[in-house]
C-alpha positions as CSV (number, residue, x, y, z in Angstrom):
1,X,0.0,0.0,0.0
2,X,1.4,3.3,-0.6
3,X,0.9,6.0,2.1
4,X,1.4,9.8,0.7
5,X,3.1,12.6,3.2
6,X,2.5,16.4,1.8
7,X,3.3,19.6,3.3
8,X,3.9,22.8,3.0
9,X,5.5,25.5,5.6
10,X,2.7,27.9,5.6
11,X,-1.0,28.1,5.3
12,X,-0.6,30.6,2.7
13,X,1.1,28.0,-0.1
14,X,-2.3,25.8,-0.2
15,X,-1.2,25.9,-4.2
16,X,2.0,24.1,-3.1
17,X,0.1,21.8,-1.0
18,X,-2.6,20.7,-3.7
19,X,-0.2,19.9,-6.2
20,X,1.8,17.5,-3.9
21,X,-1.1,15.9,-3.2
22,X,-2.3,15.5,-6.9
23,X,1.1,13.9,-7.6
24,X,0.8,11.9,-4.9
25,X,-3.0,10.7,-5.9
26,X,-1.2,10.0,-9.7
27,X,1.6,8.0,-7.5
28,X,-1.3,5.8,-6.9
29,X,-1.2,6.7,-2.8
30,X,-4.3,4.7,-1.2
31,X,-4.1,7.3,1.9
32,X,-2.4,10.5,2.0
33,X,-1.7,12.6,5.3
34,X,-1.0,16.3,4.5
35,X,-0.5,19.8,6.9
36,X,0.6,23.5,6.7
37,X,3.2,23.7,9.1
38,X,6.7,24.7,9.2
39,X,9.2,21.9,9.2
40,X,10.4,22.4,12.6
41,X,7.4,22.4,14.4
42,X,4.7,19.8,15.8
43,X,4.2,17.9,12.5
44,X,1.1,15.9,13.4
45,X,0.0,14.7,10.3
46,X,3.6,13.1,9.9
47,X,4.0,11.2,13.3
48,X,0.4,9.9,12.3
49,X,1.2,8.9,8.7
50,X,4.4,7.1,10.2
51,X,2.3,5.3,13.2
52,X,0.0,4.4,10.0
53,X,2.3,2.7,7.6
54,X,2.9,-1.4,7.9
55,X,4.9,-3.8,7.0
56,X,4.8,-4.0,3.0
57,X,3.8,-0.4,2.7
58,X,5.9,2.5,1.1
59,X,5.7,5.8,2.4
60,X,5.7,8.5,-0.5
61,X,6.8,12.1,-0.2
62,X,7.0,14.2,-3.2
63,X,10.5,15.7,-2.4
64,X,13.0,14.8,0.6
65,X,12.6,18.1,2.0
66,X,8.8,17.7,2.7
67,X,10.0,15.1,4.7
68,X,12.9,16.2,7.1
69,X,14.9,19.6,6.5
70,X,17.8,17.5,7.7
71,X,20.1,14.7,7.0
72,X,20.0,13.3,10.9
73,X,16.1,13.3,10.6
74,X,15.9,12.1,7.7
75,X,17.7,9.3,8.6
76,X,16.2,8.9,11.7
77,X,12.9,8.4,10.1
78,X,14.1,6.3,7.4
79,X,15.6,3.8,9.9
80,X,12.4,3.8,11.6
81,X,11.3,2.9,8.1
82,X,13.5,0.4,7.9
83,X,13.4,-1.3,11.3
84,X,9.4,-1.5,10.1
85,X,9.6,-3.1,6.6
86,X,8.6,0.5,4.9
87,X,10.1,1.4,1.7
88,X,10.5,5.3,0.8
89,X,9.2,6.5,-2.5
90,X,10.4,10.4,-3.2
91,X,8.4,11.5,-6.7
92,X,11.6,13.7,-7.5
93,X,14.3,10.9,-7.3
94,X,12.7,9.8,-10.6
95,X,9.6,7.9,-8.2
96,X,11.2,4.8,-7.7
97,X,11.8,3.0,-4.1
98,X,15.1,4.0,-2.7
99,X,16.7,1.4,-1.0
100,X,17.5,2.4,2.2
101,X,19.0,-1.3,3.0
102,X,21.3,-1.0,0.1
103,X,25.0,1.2,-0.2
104,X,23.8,2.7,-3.2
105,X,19.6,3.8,-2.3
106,X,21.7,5.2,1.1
107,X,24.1,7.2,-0.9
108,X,21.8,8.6,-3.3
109,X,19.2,9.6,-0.4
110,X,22.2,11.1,1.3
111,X,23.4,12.9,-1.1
112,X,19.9,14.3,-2.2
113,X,19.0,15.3,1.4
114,X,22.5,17.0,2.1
115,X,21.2,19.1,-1.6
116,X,18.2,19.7,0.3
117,X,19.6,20.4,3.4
118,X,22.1,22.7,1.7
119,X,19.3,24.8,-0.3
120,X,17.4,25.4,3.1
121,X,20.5,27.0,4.7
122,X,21.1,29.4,1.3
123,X,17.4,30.5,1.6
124,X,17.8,31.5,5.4
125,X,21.7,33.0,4.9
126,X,19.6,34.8,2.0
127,X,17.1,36.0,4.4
128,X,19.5,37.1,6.9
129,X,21.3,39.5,4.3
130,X,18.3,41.0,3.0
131,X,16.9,41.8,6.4
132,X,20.3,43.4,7.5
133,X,20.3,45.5,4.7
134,X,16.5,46.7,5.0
135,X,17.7,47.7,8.4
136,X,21.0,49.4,7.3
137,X,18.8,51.5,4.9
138,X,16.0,52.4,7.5
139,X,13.3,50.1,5.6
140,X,13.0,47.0,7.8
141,X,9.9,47.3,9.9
142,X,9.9,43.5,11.5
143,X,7.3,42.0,13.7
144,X,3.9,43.9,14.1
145,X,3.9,45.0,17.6
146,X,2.5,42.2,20.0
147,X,0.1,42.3,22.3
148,X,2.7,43.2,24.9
149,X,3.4,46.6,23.1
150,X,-0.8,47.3,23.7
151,X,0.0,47.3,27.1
152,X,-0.1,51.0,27.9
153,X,-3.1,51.3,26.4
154,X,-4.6,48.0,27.8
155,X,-4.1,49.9,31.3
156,X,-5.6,52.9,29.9
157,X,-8.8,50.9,28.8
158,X,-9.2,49.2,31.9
159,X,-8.7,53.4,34.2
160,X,-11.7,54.0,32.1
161,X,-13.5,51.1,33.8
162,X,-13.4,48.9,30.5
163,X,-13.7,44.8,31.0
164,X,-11.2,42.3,30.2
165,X,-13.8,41.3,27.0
166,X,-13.9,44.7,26.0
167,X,-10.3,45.7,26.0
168,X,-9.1,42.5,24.3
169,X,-12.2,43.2,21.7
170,X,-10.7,46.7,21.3
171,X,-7.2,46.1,21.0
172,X,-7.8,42.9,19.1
173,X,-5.6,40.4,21.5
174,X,-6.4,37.8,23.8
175,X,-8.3,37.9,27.4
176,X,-5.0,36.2,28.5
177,X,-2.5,39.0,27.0
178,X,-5.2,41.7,29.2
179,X,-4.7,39.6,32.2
180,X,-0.5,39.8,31.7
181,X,-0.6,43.6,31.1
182,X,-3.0,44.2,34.1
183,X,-1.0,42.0,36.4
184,X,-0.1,44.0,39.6
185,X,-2.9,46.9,38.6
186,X,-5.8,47.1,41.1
187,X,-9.2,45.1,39.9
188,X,-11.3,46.5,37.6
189,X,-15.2,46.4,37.4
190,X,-16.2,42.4,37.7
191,X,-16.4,40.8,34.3
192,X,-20.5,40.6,33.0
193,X,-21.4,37.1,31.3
């Protein structure tokens, strides 16, 4: 059975995300686990599509780097592959099963995921540069301010005898980010409803 993994880092590449998953339907994937998240964080969908694969199955990924950013996770999860019976299919190693067992499917994943691994760290050095010289010319404008920023005015809601409800409303942050900024300021009117 072939099991498909797609992702993409954020929710805004949904184009990204739909054509992995129509290569993976042409791959002939009987079950396919997808997300939106960035690569380092809490990958769900993946720890669920690797508790869901069997013996026999192959797990299919359209490109190494939807799979692990690195070469030390990606071979952690291919040896959990292996230890398992699971082949690994990558669409843009020409589709076929690498063989993780053999000297050769190991070099060729290695050196593909090093590639991979390699093109990540341009993009961010890449990043880096162009955000240091925004700043050197006065353009960079980073974060928006967070809800930490909205303090002052958070205290000056809550003087005017505003609720928790209606400050966050206002200011457009959490009940929980009011709560911080109010911390040590003397209680206001009770909370209604």
């Amino acid at each position: 059975m072939f099991i498909g993994y797609a992702r993409t880092s954020t929710t805004d590449q949904l184009a990204g995300l739909e054509a992995q998953l129509r290569d993976l339907q042409a791959a002939g994937c009987d079950r396919t686990f997808s997300e939106r998240v960035s690569s380092v964080s809490d990958r769900g969908e993946l720890t669920r599509a690797l508790q869901y694969v069997r013996e026999g199955d192959t797990l299919v990924v359209t490109k190494i780097d939807r799979l692990a950013r690195s070469t030390v996770r990606l071979w952690e999860i291919v040896g959990d592959l292996d230890a398992r019976g699971v082949g690994l299919r990558v669409l843009n190693l020409g589709g076929e099963v690498v063989d993780t067992k053999s000297a050769t499917g190991k070099l060729i994943l290695t050196i593909f995921a090093g590639f991979a691994q390699f093109e990540r760290e341009m993009m961010l050095e890449r990043q880096r540069e162009g955000i240091a010289k925004a700043k050197a010319e006065g353009a960079y404008k980073g974060r928006k301010p967070t809800a930490r920023a909205k303090g002052d005015e958070a205290r000056r809601l809550a003087s005017e005898g505003k609720t928790v409800t209606e400050i966050a409303k206002a200011l457009g942050i959490g009940r929980a980010s009011v709560y911080r900024a109010l911390e040590g300021q003397p209680p206001a009117a009770p909370e209604q409803g």
